[in-house]
DOBA-846770 format. One line per field, with one value per atom (N, C-alpha, C, CB): residue number from 1; atom name; z, x, y. Coordinates in steps of 0.1 Angstrom, whole numbers, plus 5000, padded with zeros to 4 digits. Glycine has a CB too. Layout:
BEGIN
seq: (NUM  ...)
atom: (CA  ...)
zz: (Z  ...)
xx: (X  ...)
yy: (Y  ...)
END
This chain:
BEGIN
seq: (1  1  1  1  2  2  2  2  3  3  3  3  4  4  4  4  5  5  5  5  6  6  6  6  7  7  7  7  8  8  8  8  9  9  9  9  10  10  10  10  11  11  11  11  12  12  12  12  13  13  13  13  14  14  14  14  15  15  15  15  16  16  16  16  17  17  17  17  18  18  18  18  19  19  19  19  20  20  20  20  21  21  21  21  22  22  22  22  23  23  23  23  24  24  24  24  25  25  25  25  26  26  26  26  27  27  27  27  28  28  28  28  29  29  29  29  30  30  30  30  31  31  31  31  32  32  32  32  33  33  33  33  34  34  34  34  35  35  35  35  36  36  36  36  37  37  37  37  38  38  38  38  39  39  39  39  40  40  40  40  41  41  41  41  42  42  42  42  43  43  43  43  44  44  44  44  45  45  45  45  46  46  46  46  47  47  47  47  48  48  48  48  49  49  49  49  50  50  50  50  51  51  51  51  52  52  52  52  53  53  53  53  54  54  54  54  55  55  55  55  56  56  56  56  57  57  57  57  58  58  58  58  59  59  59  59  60  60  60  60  61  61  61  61  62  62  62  62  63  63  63  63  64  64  64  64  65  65  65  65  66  66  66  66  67  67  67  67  68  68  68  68  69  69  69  69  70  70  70  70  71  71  71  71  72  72  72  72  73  73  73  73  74  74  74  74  75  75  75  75  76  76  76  76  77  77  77  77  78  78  78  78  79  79  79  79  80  80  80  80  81  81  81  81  82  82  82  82  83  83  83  83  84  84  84  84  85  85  85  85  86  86  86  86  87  87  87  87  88  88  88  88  89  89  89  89  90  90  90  90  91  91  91  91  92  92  92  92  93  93  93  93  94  94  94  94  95  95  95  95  96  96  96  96  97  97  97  97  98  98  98  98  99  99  99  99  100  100  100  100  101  101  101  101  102  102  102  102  103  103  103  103  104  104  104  104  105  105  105  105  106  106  106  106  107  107  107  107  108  108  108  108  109  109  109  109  110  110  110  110  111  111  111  111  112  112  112  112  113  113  113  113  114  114  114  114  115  115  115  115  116  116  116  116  117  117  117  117  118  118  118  118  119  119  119  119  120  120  120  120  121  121  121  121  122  122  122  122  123  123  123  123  124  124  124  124  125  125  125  125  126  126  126  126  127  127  127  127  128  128  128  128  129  129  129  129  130  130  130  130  131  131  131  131  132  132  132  132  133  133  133  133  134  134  134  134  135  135  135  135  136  136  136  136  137  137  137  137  138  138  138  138  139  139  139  139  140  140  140  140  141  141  141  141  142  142  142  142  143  143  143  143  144  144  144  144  145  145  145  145  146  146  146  146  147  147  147  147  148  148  148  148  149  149  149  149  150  150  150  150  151  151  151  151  152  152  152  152  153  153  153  153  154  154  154  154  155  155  155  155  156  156  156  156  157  157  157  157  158  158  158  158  159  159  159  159  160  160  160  160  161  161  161  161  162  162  162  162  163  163  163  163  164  164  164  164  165  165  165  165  166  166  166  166  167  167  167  167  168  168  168  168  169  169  169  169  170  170  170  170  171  171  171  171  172  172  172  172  173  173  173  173  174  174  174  174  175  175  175  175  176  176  176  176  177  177  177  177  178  178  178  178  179  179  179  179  180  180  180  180  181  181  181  181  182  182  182  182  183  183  183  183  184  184  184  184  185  185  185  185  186  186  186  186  187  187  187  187  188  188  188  188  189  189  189  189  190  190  190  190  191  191  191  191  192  192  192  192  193  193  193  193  194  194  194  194  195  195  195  195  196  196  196  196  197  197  197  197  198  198  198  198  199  199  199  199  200  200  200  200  201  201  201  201  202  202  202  202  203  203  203  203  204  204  204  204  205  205  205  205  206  206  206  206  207  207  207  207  208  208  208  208  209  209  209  209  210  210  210  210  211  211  211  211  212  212  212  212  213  213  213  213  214  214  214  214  215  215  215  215  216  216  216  216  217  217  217  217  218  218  218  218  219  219  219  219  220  220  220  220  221  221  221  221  222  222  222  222  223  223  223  223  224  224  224  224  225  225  225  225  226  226  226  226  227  227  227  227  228  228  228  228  229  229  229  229  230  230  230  230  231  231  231  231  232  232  232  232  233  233  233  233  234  234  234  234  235  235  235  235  236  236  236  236  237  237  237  237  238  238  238  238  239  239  239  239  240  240  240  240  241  241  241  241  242  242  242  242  243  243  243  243  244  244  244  244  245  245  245  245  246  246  246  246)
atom: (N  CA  C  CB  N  CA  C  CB  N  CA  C  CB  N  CA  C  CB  N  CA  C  CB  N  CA  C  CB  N  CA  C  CB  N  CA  C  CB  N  CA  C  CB  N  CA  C  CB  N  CA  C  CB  N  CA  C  CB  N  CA  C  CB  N  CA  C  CB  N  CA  C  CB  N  CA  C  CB  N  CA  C  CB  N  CA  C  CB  N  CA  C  CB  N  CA  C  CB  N  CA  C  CB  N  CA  C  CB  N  CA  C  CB  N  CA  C  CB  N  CA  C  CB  N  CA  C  CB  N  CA  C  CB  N  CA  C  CB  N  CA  C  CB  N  CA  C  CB  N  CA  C  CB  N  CA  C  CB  N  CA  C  CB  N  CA  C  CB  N  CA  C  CB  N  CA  C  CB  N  CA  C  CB  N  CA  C  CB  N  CA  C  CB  N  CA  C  CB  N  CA  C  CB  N  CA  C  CB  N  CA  C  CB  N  CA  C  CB  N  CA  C  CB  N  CA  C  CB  N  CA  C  CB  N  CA  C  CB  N  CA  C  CB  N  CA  C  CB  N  CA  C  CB  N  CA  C  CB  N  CA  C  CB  N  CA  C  CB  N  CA  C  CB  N  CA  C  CB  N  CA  C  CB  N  CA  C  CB  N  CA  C  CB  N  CA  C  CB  N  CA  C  CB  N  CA  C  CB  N  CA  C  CB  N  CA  C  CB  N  CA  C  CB  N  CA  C  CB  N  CA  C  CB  N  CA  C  CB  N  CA  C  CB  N  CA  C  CB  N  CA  C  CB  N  CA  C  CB  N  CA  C  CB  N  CA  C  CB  N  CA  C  CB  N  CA  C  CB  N  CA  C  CB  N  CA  C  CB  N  CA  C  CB  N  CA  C  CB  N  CA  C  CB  N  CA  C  CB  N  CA  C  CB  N  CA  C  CB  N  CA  C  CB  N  CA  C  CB  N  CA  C  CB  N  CA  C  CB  N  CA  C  CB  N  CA  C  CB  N  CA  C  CB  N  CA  C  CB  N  CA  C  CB  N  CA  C  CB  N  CA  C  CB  N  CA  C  CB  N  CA  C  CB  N  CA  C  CB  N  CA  C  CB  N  CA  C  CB  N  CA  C  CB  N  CA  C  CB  N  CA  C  CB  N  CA  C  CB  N  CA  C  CB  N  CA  C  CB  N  CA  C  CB  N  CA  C  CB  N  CA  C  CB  N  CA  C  CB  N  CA  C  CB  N  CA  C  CB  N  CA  C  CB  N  CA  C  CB  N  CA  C  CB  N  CA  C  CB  N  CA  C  CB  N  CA  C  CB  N  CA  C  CB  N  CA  C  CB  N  CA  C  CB  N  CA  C  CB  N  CA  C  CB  N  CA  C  CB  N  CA  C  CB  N  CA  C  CB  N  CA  C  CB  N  CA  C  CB  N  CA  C  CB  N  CA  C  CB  N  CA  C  CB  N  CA  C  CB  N  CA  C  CB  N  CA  C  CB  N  CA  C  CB  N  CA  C  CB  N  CA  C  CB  N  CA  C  CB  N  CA  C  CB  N  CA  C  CB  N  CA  C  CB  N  CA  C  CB  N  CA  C  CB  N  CA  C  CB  N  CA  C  CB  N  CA  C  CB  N  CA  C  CB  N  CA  C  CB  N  CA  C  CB  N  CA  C  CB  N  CA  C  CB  N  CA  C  CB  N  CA  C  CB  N  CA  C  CB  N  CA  C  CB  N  CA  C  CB  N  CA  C  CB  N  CA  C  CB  N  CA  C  CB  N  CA  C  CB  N  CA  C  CB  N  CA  C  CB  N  CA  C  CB  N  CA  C  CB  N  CA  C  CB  N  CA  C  CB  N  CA  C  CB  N  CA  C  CB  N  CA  C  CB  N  CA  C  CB  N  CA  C  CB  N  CA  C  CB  N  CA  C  CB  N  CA  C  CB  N  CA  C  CB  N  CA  C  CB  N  CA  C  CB  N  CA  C  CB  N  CA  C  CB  N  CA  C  CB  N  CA  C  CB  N  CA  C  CB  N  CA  C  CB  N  CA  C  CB  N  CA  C  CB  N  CA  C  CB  N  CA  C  CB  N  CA  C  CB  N  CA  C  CB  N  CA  C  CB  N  CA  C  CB  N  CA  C  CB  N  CA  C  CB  N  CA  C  CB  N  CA  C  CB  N  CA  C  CB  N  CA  C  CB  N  CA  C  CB  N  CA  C  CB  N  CA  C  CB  N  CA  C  CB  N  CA  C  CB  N  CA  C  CB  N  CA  C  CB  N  CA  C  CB  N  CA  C  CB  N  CA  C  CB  N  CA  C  CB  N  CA  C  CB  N  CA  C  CB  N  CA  C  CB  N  CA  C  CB  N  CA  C  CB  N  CA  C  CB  N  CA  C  CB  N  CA  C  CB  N  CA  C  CB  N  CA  C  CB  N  CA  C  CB  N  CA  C  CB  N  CA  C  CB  N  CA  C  CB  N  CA  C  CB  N  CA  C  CB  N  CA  C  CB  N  CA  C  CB  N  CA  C  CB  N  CA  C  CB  N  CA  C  CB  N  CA  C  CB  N  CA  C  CB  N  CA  C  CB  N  CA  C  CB  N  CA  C  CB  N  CA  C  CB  N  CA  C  CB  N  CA  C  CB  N  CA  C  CB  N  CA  C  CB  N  CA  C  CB  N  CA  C  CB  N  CA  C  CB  N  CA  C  CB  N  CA  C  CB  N  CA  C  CB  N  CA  C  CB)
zz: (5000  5000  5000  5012  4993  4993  4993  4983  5006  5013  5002  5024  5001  4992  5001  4981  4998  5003  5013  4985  5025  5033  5027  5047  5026  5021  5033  5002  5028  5037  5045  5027  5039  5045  5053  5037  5056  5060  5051  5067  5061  5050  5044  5054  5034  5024  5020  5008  5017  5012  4998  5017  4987  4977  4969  4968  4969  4963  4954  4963  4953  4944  4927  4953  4922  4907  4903  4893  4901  4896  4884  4894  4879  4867  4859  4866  4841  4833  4830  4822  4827  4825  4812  4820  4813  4799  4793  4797  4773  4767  4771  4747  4762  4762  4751  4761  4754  4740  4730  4738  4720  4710  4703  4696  4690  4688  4693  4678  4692  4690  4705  4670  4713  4728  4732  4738  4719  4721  4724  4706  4728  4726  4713  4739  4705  4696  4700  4679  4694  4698  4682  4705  4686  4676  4669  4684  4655  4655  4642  4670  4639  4622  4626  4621  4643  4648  4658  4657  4652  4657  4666  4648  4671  4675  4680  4670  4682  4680  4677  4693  4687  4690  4683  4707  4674  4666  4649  4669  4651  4636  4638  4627  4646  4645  4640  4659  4650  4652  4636  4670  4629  4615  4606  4609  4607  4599  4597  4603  4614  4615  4599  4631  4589  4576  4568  4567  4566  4559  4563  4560  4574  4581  4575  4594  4572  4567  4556  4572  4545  4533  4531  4530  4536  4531  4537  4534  4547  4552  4542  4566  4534  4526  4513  4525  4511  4499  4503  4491  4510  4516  4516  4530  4526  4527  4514  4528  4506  4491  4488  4479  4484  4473  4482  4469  4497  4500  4496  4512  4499  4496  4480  4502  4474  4457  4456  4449  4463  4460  4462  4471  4475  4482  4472  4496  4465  4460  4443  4462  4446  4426  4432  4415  4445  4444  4449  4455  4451  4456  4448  4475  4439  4430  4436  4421  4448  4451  4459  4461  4462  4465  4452  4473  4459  4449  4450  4443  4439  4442  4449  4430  4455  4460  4444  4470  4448  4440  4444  4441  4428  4428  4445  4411  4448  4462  4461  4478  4451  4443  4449  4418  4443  4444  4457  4430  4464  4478  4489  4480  4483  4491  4497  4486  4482  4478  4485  4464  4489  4490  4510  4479  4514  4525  4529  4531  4520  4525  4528  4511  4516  4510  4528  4488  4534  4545  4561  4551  4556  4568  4562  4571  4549  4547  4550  4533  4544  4547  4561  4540  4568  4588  4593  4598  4585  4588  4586  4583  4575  4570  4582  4551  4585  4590  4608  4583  4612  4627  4630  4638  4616  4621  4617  4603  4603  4602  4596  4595  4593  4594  4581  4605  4572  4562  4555  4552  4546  4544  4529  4539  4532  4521  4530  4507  4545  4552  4548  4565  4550  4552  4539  4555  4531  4518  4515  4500  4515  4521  4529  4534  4540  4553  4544  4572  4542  4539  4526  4539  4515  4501  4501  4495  4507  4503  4515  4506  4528  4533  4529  4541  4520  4517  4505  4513  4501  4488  4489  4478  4500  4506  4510  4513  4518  4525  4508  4540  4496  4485  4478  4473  4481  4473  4482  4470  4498  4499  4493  4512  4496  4493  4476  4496  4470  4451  4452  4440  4458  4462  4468  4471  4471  4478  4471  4492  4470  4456  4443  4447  4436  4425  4434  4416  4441  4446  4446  4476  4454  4455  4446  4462  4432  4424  4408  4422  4413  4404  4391  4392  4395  4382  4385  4382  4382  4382  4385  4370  4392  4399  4391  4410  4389  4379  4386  4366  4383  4390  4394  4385  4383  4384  4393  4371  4400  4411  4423  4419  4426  4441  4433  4452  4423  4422  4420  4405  4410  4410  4424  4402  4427  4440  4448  4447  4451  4460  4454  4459  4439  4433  4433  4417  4433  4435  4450  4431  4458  4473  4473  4482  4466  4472  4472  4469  4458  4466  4481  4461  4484  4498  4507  4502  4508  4512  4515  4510  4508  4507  4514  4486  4504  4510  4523  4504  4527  4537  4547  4532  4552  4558  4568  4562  4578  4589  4578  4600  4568  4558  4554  4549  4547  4540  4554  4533  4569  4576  4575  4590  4576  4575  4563  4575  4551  4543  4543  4535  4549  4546  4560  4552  4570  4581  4573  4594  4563  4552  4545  4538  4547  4529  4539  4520  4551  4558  4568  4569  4564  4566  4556  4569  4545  4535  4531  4519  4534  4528  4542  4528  4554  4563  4563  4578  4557  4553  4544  4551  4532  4523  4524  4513  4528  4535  4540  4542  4549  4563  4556  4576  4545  4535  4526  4528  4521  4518  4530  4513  4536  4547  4549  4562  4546  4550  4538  4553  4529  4512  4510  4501  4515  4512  4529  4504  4527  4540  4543  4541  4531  4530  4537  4519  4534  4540  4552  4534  4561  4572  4585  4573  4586  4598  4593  4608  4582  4583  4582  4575  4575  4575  4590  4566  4600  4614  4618  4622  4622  4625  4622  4617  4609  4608  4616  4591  4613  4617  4630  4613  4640  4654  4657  4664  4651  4657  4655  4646  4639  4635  4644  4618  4652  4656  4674  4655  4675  4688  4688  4693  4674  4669  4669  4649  4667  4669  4677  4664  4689  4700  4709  4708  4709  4718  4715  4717  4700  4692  4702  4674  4692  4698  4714  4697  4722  4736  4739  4742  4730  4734  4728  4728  4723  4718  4729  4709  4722  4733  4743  4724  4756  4765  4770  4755  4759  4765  4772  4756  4778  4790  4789  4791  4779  4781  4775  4772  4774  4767  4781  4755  4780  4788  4781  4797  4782  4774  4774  4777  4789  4790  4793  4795  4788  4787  4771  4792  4774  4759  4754  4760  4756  4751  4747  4767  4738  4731  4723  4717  4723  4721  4703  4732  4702  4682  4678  4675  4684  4682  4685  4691  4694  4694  4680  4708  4677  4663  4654  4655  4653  4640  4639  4640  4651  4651  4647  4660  4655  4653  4641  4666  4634  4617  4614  4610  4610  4601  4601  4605  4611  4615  4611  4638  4610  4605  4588  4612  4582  4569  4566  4563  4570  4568  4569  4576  4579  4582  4572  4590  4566  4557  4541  4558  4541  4523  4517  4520  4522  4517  4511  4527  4518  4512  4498  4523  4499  4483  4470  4485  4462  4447  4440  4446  4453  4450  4439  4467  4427  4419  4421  4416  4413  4416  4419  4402  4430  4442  4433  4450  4432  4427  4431  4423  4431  4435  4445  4423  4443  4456  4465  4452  4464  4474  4485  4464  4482  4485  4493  4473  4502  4511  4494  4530)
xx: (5008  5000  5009  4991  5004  5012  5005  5019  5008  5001  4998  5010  4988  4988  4987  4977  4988  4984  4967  4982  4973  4957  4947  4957  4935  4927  4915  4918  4907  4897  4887  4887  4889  4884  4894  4877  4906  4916  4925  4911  4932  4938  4934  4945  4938  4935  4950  4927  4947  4949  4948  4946  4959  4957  4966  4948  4961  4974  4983  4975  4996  5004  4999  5025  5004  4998  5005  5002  5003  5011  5015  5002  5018  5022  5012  5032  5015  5006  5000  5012  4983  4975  4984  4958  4984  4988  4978  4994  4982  4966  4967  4962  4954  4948  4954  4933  4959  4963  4959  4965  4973  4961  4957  4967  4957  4955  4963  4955  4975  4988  4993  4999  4987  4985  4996  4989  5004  5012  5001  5022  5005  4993  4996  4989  4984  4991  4988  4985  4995  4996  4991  5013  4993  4994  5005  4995  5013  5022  5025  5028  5037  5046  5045  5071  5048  5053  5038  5071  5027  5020  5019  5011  5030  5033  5050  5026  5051  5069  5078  5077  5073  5086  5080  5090  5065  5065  5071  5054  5070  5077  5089  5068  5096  5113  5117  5122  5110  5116  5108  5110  5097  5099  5108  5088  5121  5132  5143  5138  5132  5142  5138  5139  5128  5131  5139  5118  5141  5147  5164  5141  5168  5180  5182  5179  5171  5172  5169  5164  5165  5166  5183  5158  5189  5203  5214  5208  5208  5216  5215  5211  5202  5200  5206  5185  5209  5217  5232  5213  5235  5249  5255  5250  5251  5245  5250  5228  5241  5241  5252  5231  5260  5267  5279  5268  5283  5292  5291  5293  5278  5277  5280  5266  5276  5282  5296  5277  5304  5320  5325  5329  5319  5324  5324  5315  5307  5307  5314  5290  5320  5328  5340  5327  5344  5362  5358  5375  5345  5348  5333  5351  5338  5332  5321  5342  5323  5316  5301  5327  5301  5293  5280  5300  5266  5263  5254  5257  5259  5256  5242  5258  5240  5229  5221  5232  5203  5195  5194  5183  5189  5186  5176  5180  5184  5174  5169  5186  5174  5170  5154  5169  5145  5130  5126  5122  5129  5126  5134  5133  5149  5150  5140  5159  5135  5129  5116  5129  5109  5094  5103  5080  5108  5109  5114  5113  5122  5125  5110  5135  5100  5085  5079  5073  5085  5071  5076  5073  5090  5095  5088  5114  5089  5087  5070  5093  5057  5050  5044  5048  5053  5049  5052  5056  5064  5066  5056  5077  5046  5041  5025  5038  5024  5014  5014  5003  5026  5023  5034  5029  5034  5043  5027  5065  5027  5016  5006  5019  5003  4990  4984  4985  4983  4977  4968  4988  4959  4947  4956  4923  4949  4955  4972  4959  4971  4979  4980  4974  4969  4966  4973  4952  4974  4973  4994  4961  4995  5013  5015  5015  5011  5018  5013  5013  4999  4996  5005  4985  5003  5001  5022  5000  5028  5044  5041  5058  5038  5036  5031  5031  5015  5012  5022  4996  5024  5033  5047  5036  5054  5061  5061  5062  5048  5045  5041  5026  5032  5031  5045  5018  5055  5066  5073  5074  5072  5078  5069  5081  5056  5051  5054  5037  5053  5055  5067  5056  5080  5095  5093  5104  5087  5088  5078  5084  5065  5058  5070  5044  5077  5085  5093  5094  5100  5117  5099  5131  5091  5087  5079  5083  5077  5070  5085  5052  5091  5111  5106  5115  5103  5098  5107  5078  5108  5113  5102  5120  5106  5096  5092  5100  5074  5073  5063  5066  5072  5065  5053  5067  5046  5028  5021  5020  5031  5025  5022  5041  5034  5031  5025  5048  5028  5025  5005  5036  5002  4988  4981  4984  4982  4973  4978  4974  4987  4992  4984  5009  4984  4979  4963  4987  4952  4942  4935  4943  4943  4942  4941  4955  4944  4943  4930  4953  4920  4906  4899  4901  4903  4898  4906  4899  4922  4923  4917  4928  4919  4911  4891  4910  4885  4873  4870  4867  4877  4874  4885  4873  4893  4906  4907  4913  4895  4895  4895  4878  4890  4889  4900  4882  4904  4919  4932  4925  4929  4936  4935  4932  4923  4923  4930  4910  4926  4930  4948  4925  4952  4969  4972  4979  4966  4968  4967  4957  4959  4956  4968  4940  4971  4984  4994  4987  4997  5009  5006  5008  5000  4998  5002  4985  5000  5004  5018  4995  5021  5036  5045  5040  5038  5049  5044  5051  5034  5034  5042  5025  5040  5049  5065  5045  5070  5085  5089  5089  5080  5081  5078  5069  5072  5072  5084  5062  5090  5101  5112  5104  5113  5125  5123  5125  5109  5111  5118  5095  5113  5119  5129  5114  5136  5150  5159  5147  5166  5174  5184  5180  5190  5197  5193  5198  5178  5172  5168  5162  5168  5163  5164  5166  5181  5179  5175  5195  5174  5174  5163  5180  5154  5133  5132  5122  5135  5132  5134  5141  5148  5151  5141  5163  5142  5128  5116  5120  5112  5099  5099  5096  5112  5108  5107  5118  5118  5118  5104  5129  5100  5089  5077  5085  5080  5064  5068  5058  5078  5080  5077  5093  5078  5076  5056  5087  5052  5037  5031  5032  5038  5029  5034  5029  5045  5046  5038  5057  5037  5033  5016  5035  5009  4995  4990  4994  5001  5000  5000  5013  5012  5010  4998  5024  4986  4977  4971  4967  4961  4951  4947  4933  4950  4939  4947  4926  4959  4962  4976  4960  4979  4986  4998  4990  5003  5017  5018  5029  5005  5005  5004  4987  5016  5017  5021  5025  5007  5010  5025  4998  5023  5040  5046  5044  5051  5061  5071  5059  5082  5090  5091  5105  5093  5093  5077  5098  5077  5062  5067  5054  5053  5057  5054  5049  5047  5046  5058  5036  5065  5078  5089  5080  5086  5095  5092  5096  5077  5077  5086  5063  5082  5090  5105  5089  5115  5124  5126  5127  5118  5121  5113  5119  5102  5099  5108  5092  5120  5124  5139  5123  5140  5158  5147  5169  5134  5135  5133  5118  5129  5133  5146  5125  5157  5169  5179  5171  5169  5173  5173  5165  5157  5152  5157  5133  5165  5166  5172  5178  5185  5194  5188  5203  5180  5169  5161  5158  5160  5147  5157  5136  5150  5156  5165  5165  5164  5175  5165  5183  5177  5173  5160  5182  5156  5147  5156  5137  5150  5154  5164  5138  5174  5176  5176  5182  5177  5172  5183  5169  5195  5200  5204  5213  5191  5187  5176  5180  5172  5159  5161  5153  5152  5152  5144  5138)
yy: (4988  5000  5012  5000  5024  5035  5046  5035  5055  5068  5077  5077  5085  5096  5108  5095  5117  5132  5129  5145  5135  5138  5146  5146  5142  5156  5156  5156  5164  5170  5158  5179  5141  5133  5127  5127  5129  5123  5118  5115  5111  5097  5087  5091  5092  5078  5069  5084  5058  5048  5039  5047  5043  5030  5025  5031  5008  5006  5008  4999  5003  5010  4997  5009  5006  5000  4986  5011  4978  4961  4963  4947  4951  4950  4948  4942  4951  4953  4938  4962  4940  4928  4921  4933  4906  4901  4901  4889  4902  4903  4888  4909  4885  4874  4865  4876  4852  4848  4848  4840  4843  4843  4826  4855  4823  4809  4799  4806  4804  4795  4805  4797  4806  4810  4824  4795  4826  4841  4850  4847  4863  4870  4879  4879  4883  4887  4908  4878  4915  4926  4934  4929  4946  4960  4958  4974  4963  4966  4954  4967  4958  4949  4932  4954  4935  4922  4921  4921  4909  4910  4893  4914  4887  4881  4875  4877  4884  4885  4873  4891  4866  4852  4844  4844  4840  4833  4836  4830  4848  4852  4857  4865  4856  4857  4844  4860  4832  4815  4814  4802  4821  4816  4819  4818  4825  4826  4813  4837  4803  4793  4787  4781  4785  4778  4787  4773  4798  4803  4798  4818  4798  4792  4780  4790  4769  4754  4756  4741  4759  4762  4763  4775  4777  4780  4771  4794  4759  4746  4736  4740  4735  4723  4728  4718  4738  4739  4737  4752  4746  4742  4728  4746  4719  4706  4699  4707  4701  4691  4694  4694  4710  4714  4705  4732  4705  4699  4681  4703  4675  4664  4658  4663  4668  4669  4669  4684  4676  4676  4660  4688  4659  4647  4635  4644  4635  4622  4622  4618  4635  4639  4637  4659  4630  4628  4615  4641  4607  4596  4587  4598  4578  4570  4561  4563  4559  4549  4557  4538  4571  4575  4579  4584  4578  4584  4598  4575  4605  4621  4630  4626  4633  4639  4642  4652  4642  4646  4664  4636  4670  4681  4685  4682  4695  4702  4720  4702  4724  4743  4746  4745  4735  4737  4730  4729  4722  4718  4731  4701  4735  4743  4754  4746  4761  4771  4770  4772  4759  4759  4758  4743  4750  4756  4770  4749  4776  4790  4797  4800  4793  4801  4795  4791  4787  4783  4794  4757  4799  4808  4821  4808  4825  4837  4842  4839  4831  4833  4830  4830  4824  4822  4832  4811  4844  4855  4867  4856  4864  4874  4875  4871  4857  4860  4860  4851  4859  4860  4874  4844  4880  4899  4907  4908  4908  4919  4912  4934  4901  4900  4905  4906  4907  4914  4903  4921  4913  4899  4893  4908  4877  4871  4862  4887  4867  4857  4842  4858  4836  4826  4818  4827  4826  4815  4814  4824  4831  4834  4820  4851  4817  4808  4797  4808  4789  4781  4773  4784  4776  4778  4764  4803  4774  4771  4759  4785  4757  4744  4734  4744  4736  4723  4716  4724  4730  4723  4717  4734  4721  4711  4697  4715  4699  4683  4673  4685  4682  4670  4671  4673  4679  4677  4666  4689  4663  4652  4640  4651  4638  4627  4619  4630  4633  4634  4627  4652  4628  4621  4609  4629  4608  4596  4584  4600  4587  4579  4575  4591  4588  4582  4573  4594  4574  4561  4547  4566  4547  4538  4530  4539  4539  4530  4529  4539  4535  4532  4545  4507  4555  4566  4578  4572  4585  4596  4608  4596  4619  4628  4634  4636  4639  4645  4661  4633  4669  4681  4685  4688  4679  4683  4675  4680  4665  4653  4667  4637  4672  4681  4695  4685  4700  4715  4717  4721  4705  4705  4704  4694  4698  4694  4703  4680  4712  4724  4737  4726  4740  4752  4748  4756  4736  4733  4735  4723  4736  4741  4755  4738  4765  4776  4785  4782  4782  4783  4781  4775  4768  4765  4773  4750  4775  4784  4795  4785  4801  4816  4818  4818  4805  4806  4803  4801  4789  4778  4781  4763  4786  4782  4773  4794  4771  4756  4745  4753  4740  4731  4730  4732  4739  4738  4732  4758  4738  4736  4715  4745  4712  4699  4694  4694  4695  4690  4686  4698  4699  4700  4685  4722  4689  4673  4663  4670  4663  4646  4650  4643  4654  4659  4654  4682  4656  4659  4641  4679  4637  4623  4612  4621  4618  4604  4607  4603  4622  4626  4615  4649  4617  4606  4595  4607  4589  4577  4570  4575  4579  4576  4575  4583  4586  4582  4574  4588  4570  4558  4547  4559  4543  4534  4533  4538  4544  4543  4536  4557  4547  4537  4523  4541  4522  4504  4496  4495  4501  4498  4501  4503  4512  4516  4516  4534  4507  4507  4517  4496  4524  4534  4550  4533  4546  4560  4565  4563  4545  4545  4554  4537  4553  4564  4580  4565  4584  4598  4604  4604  4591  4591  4590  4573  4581  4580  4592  4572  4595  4610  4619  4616  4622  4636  4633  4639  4624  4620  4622  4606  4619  4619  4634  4612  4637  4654  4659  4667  4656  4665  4659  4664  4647  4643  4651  4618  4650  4661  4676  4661  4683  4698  4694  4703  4686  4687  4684  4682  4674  4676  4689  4661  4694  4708  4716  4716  4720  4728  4726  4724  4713  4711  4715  4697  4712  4709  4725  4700  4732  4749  4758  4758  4753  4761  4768  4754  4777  4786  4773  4795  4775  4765  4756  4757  4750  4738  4734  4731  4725  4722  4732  4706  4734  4740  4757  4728  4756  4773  4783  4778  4793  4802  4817  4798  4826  4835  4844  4844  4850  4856  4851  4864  4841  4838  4840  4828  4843  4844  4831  4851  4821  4802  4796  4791  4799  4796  4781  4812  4774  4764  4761  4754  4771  4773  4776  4788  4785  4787  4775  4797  4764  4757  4748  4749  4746  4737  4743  4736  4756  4761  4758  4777  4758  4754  4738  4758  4728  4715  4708  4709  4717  4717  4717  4726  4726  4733  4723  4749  4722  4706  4697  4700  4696  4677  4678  4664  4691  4692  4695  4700  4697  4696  4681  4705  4676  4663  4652  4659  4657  4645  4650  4643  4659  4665  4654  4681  4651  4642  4629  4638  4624  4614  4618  4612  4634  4637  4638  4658  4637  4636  4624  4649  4614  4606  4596  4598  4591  4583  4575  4576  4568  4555  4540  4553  4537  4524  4516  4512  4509  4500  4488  4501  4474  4464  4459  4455  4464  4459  4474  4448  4481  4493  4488  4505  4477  4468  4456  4462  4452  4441  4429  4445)
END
């Protein structure tokens, strides 16, 4: 309590002011504010893909030298356009948890789903011995963005179906391809640990604490972004050969 000046009724009494109310969260349980950065710590930790993008190219170009001075290796597959669509999933998570502008949804959306059918599109070719053919992931990604736009809870489902067969299909591969095994596992664990934090930190639930600076959307974005770095080395690679195979 803290005295103020006597006045004509005596002394009074009141207390001294606390600290400021936290807003209310928001979806993804940050609170979101006024301002460029309408969620701060989830759109900084989305530069974490833009970070794995310029690792997975790095990445290859070294794994390229390695396997051009040594014959028995075989050379990484093209990564330019996988890079690229994960750089597109930082830039648009940036657009929509800083300012928010209309037409967010499809920015953040749009380069994710198309990621998740560019792994599945990679991973169907090794498993059926074809070679990848672009229009597998780009159609069904550029056919989504109606529903985006109109529906965005729908479209949110749809990309969970998309983002289900793309780890099915990998995880199918690793069984088929022993070569790929630990690095399909790997992603997969990280990425299935980047989704239950993530889930677990929404509005409401067990681990969402608004003020706090450690948001748990923010930890996905990080541990997203290392299990697509994880799993690159595995995409573009030739079709299986037979003694690639159980």
């Amino acid at each position: 309590m803290t005295p103020v000046p006597p006045t004509l009724d005596g002394m009074r009494w009141t207390a001294a002011p606390g600290p400021a109310p936290v807003p209310d969260a928001g979806p993804g349980c940050e609170p979101v504010r006024d301002g460029l950065l309408a969620e701060p710590v989830s759109a900084v930790t989305s530069l974490a893909f833009v970070v794995a993008a310029a690792l997975i190219v790095l990445l290859a170009r070294r794994s390229a030298r390695r396997s051009a001075s040594d014959d028995t290796q075989r050379p990484p597959g093209p990564v330019t356009g996988y890079a690229l669509l994960v750089a597109g999933i930082g830039v648009g998570s940036v657009i929509q948890h800083g300012p928010d502008p209309p037409g967010a949804d499809l920015a953040h959306d749009l380069p994710l789903v198309a990621t998740l059918a560019f792994v599945a599109a990679d991973s169907f070719a090794d498993l059926a011995r074809r070679p990848r053919t672009w229009w597998w992931w780009a159609v069904p990604s550029l056919a989504l963005v109606p529903l985006i736009l109109a529906a965005p809870l729908v479209a949110d489902g749809v990309q969970v179906a998309v983002a289900t067969v793309a780890v099915g299909l990998t995880l199918l591969r690793a069984a088929r391809r022993p070569a790929t095994r630990v690095r399909v596992l790997a992603a997969v664990a990280v990425l299935a640990v980047g989704a239950t934090i993530g889930t677990l930190s929404r509005a409401g639930g067990p681990l969402c604490v608004p003020e706090s600076i450690w948001q748990g959307h923010a930890a996905w974005h990080v541990l997203a972004s290392t299990a697509l770095v994880v799993l690159a080395p595995v995409l573009g690679l030739s079709p299986s050969r037979d003694s690639d195979r159980r």
